[in-house]
Jmol script that loads the backbone (N, CA, C; Angstrom):
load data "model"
ATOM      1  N   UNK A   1       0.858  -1.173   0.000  1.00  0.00           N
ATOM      2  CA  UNK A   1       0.000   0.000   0.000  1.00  0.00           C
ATOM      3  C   UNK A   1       0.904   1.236   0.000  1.00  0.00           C
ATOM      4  N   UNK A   2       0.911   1.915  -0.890  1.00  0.00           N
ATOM      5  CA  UNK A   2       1.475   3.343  -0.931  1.00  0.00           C
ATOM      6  C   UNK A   2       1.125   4.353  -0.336  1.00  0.00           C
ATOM      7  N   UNK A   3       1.445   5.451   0.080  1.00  0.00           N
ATOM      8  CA  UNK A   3       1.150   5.989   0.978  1.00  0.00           C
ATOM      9  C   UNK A   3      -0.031   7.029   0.532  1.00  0.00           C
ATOM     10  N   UNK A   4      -0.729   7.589  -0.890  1.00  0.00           N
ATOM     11  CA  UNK A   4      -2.044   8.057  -1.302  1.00  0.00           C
ATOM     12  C   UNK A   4      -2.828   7.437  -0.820  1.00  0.00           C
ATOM     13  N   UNK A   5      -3.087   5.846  -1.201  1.00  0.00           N
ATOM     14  CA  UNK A   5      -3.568   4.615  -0.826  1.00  0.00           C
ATOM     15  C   UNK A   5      -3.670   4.675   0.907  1.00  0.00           C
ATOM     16  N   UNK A   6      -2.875   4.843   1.766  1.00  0.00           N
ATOM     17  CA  UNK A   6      -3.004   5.211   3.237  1.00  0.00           C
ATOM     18  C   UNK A   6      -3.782   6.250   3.756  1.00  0.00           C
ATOM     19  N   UNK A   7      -3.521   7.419   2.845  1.00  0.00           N
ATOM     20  CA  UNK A   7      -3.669   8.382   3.351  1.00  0.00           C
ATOM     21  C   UNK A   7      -5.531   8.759   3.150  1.00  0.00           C
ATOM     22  N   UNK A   8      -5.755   8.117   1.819  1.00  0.00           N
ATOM     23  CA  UNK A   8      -7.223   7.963   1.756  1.00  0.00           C
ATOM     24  C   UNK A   8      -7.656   6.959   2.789  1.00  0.00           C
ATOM     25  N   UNK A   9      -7.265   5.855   3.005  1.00  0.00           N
ATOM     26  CA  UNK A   9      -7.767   4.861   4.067  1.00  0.00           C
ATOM     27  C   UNK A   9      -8.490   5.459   5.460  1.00  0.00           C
ATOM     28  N   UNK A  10      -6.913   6.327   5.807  1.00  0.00           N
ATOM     29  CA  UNK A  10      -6.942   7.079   6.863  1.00  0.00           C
ATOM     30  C   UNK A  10      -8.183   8.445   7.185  1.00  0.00           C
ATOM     31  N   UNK A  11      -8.296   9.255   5.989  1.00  0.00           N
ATOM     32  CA  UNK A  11      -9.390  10.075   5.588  1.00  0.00           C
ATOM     33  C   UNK A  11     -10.885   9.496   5.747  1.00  0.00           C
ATOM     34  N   UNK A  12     -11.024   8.442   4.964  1.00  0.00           N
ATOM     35  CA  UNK A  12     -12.259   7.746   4.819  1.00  0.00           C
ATOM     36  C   UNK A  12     -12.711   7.528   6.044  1.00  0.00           C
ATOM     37  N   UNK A  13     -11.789   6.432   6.881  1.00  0.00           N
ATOM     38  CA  UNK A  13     -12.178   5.886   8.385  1.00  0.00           C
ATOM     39  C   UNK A  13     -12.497   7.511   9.403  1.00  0.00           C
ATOM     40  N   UNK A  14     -11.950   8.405   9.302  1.00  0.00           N
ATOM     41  CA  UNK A  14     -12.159   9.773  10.017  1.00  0.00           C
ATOM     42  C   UNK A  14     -13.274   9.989   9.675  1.00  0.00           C
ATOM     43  N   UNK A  15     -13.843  10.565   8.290  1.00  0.00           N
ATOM     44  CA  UNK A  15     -15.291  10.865   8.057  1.00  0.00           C
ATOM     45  C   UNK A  15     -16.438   9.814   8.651  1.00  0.00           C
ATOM     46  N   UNK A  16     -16.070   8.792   9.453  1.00  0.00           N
ATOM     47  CA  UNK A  16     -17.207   7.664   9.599  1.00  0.00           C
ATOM     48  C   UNK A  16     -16.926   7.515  11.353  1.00  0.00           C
ATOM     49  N   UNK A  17     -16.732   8.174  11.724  1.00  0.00           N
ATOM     50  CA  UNK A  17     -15.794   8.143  13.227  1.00  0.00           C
ATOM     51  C   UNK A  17     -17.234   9.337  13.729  1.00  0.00           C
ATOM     52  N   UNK A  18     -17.496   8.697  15.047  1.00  0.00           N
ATOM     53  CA  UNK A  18     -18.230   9.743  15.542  1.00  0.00           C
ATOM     54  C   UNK A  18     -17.512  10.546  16.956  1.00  0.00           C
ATOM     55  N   UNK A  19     -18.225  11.939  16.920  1.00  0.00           N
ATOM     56  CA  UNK A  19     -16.888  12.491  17.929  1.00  0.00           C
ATOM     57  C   UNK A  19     -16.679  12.151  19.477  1.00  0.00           C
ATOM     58  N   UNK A  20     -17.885  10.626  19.775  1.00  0.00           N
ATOM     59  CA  UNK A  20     -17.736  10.165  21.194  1.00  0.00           C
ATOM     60  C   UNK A  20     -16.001   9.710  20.242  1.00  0.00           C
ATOM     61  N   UNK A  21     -16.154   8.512  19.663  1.00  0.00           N
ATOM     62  CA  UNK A  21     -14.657   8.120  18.924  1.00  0.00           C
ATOM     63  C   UNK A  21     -13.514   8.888  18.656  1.00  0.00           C
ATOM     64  N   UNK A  22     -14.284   9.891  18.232  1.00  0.00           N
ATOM     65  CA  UNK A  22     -12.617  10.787  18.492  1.00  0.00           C
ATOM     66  C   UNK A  22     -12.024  10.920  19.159  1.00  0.00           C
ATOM     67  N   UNK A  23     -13.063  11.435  20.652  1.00  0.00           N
ATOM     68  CA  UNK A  23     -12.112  11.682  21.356  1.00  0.00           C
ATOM     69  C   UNK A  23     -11.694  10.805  22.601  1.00  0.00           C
ATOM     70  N   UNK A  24     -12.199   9.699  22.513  1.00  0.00           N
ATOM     71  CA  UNK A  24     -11.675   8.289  22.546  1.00  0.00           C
ATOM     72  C   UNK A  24     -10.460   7.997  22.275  1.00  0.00           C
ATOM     73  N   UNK A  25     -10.260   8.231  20.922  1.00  0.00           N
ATOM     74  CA  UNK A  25      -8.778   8.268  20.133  1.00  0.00           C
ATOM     75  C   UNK A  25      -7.804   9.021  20.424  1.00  0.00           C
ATOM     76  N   UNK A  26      -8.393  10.244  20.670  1.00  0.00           N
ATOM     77  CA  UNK A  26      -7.313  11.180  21.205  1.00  0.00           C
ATOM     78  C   UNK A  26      -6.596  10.975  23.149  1.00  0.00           C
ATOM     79  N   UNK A  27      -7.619  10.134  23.726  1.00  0.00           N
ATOM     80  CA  UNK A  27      -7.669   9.869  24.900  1.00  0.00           C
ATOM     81  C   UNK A  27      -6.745   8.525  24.878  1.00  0.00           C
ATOM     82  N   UNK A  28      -7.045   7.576  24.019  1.00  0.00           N
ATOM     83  CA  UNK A  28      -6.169   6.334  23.694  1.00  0.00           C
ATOM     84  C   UNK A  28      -4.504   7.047  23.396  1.00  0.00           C
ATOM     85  N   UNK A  29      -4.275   8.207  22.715  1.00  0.00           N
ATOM     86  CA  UNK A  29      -3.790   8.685  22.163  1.00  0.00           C
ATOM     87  C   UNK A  29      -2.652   9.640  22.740  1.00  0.00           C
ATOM     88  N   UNK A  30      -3.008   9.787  24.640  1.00  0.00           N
ATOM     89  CA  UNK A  30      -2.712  10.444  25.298  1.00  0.00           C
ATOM     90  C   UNK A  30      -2.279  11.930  24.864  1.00  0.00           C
ATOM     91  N   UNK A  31      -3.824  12.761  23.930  1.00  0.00           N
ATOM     92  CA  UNK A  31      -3.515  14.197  23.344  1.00  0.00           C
ATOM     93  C   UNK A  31      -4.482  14.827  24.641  1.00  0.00           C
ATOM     94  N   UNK A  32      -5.454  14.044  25.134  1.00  0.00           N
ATOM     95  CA  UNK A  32      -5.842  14.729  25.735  1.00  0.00           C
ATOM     96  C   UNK A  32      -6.475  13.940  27.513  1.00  0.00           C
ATOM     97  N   UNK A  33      -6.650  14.444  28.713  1.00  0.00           N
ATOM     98  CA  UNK A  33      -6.724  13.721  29.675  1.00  0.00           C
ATOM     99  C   UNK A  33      -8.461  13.216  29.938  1.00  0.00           C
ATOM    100  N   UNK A  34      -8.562  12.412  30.991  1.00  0.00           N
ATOM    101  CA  UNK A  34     -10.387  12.316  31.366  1.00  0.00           C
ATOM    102  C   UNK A  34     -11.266  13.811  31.172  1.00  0.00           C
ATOM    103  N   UNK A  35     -10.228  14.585  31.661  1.00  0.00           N
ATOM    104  CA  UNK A  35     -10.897  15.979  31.669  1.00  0.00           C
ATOM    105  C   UNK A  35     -11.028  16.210  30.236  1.00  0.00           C
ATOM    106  N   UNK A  36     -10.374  15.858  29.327  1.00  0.00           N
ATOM    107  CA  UNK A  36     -11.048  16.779  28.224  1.00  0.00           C
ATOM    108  C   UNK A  36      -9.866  18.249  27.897  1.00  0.00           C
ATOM    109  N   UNK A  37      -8.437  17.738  29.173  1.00  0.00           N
ATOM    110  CA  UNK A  37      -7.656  19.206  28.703  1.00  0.00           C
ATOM    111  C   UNK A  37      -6.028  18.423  28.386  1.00  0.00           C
ATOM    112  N   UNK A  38      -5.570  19.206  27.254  1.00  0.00           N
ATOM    113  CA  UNK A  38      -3.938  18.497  27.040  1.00  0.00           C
ATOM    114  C   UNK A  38      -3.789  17.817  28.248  1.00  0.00           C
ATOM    115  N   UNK A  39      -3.136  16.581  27.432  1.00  0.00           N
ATOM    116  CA  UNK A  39      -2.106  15.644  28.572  1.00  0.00           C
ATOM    117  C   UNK A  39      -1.232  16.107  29.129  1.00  0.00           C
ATOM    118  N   UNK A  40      -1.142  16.341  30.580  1.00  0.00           N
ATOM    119  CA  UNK A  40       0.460  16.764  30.869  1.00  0.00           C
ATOM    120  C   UNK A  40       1.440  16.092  31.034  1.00  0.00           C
ATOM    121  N   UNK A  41       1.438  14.923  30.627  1.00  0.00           N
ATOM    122  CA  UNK A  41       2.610  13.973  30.345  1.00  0.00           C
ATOM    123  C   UNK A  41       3.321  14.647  29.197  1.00  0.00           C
ATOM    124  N   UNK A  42       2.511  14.968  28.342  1.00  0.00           N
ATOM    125  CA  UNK A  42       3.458  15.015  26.553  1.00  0.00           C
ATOM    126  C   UNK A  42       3.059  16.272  26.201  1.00  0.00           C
ATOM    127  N   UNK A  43       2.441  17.180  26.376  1.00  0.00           N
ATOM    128  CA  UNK A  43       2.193  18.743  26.507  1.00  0.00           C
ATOM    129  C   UNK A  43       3.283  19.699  27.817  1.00  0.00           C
ATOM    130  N   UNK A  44       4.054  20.762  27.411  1.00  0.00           N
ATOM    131  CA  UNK A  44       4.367  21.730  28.282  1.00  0.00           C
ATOM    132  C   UNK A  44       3.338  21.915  29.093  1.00  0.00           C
ATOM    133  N   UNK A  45       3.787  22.725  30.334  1.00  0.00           N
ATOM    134  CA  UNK A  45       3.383  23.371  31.614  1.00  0.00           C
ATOM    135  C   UNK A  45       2.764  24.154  30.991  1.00  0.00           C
ATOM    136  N   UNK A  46       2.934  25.308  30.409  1.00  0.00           N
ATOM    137  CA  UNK A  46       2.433  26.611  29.589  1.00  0.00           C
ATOM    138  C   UNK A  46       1.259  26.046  28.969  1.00  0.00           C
ATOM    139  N   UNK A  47       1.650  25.151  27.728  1.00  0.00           N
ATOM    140  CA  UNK A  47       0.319  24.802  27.382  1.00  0.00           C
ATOM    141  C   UNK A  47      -1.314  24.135  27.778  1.00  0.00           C
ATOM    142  N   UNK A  48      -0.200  23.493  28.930  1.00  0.00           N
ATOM    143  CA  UNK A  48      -1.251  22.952  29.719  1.00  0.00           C
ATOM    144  C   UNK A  48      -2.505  23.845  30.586  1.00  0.00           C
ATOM    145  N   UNK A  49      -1.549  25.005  31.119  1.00  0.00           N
ATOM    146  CA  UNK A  49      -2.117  26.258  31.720  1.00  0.00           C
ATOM    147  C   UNK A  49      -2.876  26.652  31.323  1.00  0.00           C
ATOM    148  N   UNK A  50      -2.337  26.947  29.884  1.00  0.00           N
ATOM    149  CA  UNK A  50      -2.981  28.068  29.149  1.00  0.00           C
ATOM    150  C   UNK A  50      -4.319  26.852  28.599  1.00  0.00           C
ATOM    151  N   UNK A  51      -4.587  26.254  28.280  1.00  0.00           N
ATOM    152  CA  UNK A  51      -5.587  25.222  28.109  1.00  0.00           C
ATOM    153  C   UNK A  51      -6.858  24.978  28.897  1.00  0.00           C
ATOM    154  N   UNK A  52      -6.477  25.349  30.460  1.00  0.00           N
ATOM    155  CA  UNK A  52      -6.754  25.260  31.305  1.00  0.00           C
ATOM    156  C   UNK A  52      -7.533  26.563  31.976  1.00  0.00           C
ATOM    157  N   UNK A  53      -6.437  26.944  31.629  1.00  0.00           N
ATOM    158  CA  UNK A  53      -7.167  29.223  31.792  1.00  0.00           C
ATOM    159  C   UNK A  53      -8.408  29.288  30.866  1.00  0.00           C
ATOM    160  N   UNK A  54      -8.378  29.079  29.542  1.00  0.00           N
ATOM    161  CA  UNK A  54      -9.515  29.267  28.710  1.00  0.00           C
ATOM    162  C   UNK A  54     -10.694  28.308  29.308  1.00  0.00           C
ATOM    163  N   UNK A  55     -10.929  27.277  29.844  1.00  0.00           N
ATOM    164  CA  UNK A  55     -12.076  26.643  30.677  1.00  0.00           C
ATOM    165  C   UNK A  55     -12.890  26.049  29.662  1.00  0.00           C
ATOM    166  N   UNK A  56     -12.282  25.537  28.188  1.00  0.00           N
ATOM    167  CA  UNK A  56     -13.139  24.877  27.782  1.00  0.00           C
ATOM    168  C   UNK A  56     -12.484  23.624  27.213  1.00  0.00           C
ATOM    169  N   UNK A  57     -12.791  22.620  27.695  1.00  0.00           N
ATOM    170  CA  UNK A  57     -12.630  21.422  27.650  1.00  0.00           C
ATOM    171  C   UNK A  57     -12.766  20.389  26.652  1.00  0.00           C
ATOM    172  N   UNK A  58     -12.287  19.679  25.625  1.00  0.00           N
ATOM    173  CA  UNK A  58     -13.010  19.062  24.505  1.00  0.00           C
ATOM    174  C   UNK A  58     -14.434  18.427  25.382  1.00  0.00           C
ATOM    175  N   UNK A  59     -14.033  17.628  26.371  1.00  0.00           N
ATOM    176  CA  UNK A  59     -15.298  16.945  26.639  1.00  0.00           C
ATOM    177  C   UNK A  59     -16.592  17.553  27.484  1.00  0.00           C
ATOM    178  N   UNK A  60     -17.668  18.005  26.741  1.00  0.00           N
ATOM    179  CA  UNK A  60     -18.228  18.712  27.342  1.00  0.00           C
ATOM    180  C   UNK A  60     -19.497  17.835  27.444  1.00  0.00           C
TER     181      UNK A  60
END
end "model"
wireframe off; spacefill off
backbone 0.3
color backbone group
């Protein structure tokens, strides 16, 4: 499989993904924590803050 061939694979499966799944994925994914705000494992302090200051959460 070449990587057009991937990259549509990858596209296709996203459009059919619902956003409980996303952010599932992103949680599997450690982008983001239970809360719904950057991981602070693999995210800066700053970003984490600042993520945190704005008060809105992916998981709402």
């Amino acid at each position: 499989m070449d990587i057009r061939e991937l990259t549509k694979k990858v596209q296709e499966s996203a459009k059919n993904r619902t956003r409980e799944e996303n952010i599932q994925l992103l949680k599997d994914a450690k982008i983001i924590d239970e809360s719904g705000y950057y991981c602070q494992e693999f995210f800066s302090k700053e970003t984490v803050a600042k993520d945190k200051a704005e008060g809105k959460p992916l998981i709402i």
